[in-house]
py3Dmol code that shows the C-alpha trace and the ligand (Angstrom):
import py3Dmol

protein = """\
ATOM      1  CA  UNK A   1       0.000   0.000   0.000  1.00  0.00           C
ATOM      2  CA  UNK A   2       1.131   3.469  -1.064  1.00  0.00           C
ATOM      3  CA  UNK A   3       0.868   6.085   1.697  1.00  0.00           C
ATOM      4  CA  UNK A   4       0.391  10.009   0.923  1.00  0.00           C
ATOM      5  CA  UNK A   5       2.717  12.329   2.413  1.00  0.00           C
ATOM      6  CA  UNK A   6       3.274  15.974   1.558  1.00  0.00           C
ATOM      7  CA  UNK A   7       6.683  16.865   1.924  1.00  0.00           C
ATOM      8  CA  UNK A   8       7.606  19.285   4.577  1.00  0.00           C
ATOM      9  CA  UNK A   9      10.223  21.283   3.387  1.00  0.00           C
ATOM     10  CA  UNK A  10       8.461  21.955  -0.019  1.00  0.00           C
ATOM     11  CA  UNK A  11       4.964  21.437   0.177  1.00  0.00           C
ATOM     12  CA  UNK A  12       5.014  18.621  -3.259  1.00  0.00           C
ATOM     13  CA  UNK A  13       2.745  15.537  -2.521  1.00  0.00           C
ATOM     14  CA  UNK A  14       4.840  12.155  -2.800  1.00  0.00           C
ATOM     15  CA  UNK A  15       3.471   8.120  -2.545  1.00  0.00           C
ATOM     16  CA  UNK A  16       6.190   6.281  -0.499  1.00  0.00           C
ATOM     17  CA  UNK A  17       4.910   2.376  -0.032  1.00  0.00           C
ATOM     18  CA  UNK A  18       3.791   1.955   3.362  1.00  0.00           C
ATOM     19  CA  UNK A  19       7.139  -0.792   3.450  1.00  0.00           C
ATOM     20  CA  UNK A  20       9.681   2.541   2.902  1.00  0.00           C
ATOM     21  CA  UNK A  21       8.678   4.335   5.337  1.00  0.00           C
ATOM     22  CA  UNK A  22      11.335   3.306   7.735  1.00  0.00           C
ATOM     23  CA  UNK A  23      14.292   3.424   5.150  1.00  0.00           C
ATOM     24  CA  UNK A  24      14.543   6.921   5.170  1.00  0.00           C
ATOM     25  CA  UNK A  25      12.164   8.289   1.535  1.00  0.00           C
ATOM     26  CA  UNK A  26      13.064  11.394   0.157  1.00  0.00           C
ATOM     27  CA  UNK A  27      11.330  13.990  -1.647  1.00  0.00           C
ATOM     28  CA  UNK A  28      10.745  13.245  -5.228  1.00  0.00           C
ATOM     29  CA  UNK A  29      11.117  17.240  -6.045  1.00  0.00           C
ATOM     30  CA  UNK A  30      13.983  18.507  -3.520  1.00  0.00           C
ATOM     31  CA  UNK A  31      15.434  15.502  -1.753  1.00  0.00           C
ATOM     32  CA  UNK A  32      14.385  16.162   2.034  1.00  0.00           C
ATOM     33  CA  UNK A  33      13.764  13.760   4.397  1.00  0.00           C
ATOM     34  CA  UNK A  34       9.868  13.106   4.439  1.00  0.00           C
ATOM     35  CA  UNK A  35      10.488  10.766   7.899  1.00  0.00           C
ATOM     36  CA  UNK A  36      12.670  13.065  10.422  1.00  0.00           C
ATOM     37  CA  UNK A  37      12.023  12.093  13.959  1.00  0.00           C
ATOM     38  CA  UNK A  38      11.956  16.056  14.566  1.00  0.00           C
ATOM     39  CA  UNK A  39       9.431  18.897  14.351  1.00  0.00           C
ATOM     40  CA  UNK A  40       9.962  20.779  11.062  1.00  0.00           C
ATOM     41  CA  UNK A  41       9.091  24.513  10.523  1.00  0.00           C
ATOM     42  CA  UNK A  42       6.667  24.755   8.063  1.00  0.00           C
ATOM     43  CA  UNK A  43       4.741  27.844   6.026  1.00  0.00           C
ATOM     44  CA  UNK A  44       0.860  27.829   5.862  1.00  0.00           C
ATOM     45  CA  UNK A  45       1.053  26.822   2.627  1.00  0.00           C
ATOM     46  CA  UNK A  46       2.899  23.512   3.698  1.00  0.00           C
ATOM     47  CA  UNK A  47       0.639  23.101   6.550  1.00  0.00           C
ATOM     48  CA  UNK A  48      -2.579  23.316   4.096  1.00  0.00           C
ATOM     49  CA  UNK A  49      -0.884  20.861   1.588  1.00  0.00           C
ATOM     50  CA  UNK A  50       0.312  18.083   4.401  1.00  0.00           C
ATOM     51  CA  UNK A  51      -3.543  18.594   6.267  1.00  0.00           C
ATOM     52  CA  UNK A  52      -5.397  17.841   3.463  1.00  0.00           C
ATOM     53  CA  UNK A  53      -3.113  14.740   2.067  1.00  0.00           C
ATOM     54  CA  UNK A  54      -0.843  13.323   5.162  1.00  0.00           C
ATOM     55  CA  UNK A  55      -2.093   9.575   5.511  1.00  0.00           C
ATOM     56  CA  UNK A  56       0.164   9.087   8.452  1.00  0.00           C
ATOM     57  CA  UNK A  57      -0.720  11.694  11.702  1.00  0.00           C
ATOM     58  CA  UNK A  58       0.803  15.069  11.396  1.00  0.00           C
ATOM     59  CA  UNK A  59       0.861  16.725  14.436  1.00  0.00           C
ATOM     60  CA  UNK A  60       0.967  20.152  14.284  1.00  0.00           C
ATOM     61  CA  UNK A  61       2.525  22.966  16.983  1.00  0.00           C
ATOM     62  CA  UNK A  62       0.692  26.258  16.591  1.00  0.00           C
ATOM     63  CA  UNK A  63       2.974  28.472  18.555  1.00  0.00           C
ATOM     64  CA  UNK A  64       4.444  32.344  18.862  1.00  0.00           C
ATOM     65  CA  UNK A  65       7.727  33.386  20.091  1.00  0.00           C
ATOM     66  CA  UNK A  66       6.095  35.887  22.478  1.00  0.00           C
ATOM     67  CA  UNK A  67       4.209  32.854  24.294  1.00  0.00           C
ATOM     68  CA  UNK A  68       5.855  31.668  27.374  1.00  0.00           C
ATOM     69  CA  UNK A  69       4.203  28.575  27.343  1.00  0.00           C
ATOM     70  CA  UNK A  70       4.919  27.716  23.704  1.00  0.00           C
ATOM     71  CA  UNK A  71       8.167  28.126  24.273  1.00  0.00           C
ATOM     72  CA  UNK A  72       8.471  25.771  27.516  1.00  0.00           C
ATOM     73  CA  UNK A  73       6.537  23.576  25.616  1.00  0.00           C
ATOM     74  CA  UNK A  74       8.910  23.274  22.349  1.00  0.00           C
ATOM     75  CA  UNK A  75      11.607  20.360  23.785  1.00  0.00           C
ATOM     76  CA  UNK A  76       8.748  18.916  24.614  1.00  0.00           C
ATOM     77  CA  UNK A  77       7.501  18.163  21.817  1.00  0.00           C
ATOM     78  CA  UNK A  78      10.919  17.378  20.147  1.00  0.00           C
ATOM     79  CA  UNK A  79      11.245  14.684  22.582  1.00  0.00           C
ATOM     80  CA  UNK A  80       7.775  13.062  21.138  1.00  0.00           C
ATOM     81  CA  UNK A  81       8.662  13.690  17.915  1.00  0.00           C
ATOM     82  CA  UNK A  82      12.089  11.496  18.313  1.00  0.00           C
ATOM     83  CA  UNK A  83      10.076   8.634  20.073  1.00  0.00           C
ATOM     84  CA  UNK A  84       7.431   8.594  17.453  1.00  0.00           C
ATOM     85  CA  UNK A  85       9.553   8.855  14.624  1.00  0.00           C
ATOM     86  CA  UNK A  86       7.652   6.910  11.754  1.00  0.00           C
ATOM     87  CA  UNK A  87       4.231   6.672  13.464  1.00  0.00           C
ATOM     88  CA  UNK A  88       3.714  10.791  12.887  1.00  0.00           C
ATOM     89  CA  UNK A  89       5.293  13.761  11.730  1.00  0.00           C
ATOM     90  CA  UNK A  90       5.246  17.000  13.761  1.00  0.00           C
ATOM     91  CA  UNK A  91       5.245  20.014  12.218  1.00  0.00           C
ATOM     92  CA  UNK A  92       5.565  23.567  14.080  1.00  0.00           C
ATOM     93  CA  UNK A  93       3.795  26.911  12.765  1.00  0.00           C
ATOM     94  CA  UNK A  94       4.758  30.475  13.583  1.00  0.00           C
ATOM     95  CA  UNK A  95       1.103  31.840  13.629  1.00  0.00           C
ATOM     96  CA  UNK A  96       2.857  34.973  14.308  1.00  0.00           C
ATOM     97  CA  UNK A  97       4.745  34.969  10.704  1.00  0.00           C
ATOM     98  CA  UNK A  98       1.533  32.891   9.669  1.00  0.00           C
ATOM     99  CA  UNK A  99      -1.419  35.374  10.881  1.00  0.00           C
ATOM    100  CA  UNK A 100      -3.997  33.472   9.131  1.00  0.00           C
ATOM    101  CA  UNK A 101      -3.834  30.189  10.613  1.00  0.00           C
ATOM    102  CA  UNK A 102      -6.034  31.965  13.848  1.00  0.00           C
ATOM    103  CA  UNK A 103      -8.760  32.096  11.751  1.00  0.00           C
ATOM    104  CA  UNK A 104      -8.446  29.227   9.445  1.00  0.00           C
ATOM    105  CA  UNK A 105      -7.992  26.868  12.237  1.00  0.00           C
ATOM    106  CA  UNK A 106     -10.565  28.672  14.554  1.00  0.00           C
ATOM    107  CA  UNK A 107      -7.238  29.066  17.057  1.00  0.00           C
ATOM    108  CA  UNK A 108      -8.337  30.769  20.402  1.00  0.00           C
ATOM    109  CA  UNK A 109      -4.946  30.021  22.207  1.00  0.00           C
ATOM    110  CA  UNK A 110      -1.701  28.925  22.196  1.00  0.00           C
ATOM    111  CA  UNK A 111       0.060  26.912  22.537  1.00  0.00           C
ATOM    112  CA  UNK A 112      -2.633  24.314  20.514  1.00  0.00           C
ATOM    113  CA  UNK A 113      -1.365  20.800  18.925  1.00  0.00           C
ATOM    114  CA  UNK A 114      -4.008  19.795  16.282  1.00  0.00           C
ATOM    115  CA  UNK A 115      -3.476  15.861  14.435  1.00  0.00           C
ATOM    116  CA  UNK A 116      -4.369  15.791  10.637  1.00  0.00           C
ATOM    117  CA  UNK A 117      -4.561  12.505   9.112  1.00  0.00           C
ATOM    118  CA  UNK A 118      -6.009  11.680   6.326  1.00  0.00           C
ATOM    119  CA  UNK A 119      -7.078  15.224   5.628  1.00  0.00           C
ATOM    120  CA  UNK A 120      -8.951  15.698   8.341  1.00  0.00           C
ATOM    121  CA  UNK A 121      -8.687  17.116  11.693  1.00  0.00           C
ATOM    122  CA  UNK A 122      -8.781  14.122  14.004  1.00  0.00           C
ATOM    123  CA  UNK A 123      -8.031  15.745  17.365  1.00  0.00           C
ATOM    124  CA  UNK A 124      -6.955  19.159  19.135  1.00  0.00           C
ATOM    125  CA  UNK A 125      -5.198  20.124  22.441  1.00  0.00           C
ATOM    126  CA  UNK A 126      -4.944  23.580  24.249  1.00  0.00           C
ATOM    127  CA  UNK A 127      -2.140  24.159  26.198  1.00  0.00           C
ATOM    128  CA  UNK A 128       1.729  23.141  27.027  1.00  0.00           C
ATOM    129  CA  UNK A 129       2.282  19.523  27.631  1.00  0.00           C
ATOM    130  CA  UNK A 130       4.928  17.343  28.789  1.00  0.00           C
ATOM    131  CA  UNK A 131       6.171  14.850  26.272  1.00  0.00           C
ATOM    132  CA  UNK A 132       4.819  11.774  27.924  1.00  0.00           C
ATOM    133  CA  UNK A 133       1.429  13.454  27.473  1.00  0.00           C
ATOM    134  CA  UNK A 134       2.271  14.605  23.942  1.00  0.00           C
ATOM    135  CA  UNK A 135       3.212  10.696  23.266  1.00  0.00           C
ATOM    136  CA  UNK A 136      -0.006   9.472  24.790  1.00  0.00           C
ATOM    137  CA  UNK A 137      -2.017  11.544  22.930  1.00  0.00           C
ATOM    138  CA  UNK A 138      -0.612  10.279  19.812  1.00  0.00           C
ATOM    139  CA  UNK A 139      -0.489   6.798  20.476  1.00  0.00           C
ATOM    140  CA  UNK A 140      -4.405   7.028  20.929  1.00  0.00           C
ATOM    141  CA  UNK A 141      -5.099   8.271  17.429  1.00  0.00           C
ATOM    142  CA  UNK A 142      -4.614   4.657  15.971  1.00  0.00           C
ATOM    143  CA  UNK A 143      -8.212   4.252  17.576  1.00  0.00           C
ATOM    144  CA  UNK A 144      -9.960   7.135  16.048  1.00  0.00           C
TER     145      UNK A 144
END
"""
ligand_1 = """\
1
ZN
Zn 10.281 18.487 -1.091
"""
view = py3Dmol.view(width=600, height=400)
view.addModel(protein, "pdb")
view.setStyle({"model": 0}, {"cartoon": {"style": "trace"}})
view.addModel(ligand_1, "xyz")
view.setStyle({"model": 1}, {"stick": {}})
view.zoomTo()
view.show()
């Protein structure tokens, strides 16, 4: 089975067979890493293109660098990222830089961690959480 995954760095959709997923698949348009086992930065753009096709979780960050929170929050969710490398990808947005992911996500606060899957929404969290509970809280999307 061939699983959909945008890629992070540029946004391009790519199939990678649900068997490559753990030998390290690259980017058919600019050679990145689609697997990383570490939050990437991405653009609003990139965030639209990986919620809508991402058939593995993507676990997004909404954050700002004025939020105290956010910030405590950040090795936090590296950590979870590590440990789930190849069950989900997390990406981090600047919804600073990004001022229109408030409204196009309906974001009330940060910090907020939303899953996409499947391009859907699948589950969302308000406020800073320690990386056992970020871990948790992935590992439970396999039911939903
Ligand atoms: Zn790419």
């Amino acid at each position: 089975m061939a699983l959909r995954l945008a890629c992070l760095a540029c946004g391009q959709g790519n199939r990678i067979p649900e068997a490559r997923l753990a030998s390290g698949p690259k980017c058919g348009t600019c050679g990145a890493d689609l697997i990383q086992g570490k939050p990437i930065e991405v653009s609003f753009d990139v965030l639209e293109r990986a919620a809508r096709i991402d058939d593995i979780p993507l676990v997004v960050d909404f954050w700002a660098a004025w939020c105290g929170p956010c910030r405590m929050m950040a090795p936090e969710f590296a950590k979870a990222s590590a440990t789930l490398k190849g069950k989900a990808r997390f990406a981090k947005v600047d919804t600073e830089a990004f001022a229109q992911t408030g409204q196009r996500y309906g974001i009330r606060g940060i910090p907020l961690m939303i899953a996409f899957r499947g391009g859907h929404e699948v589950k969302r969290q308000a406020g800073a959480m320690p990386a056992a509970g970020i871990i948790d809280w992935v590992n439970d999307l396999a039911g939903k």
